[in-house]
C-alpha positions as CSV (number, residue, x, y, z in Angstrom):
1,X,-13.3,-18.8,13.7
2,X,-12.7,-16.7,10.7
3,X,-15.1,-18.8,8.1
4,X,-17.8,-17.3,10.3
5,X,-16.6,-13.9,10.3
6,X,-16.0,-14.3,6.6
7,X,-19.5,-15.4,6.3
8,X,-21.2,-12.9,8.4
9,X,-19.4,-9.9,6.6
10,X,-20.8,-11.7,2.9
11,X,-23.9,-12.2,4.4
12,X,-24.3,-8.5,5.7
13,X,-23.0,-6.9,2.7
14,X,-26.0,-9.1,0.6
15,X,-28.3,-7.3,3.4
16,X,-27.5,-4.1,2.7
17,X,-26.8,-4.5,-1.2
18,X,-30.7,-5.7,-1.2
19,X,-32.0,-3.2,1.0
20,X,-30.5,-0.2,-1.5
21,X,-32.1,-2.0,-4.6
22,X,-35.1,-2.3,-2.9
23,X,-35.2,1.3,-1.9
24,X,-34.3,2.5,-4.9
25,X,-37.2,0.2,-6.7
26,X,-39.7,2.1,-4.4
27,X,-38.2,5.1,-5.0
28,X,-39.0,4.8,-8.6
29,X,-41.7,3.2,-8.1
30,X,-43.2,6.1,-6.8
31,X,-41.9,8.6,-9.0
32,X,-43.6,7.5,-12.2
């Protein structure tokens, strides 16, 4: 089934893609 594995790679790469924006909001967040 390659739409899924097409749509799980997408769907991961949003996941981390979010995580790093998120981290770096904290991170200057925090330092200010």
């Amino acid at each position: 089934m390659p739409i899924f594995k097409k749509t799980l790679i997408v769907l991961s790469f949003i996941f981390l893609i979010s995580i790093l924006i998120y981290l770096n909001m904290y991170l200057f967040g925090t330092s200010t």
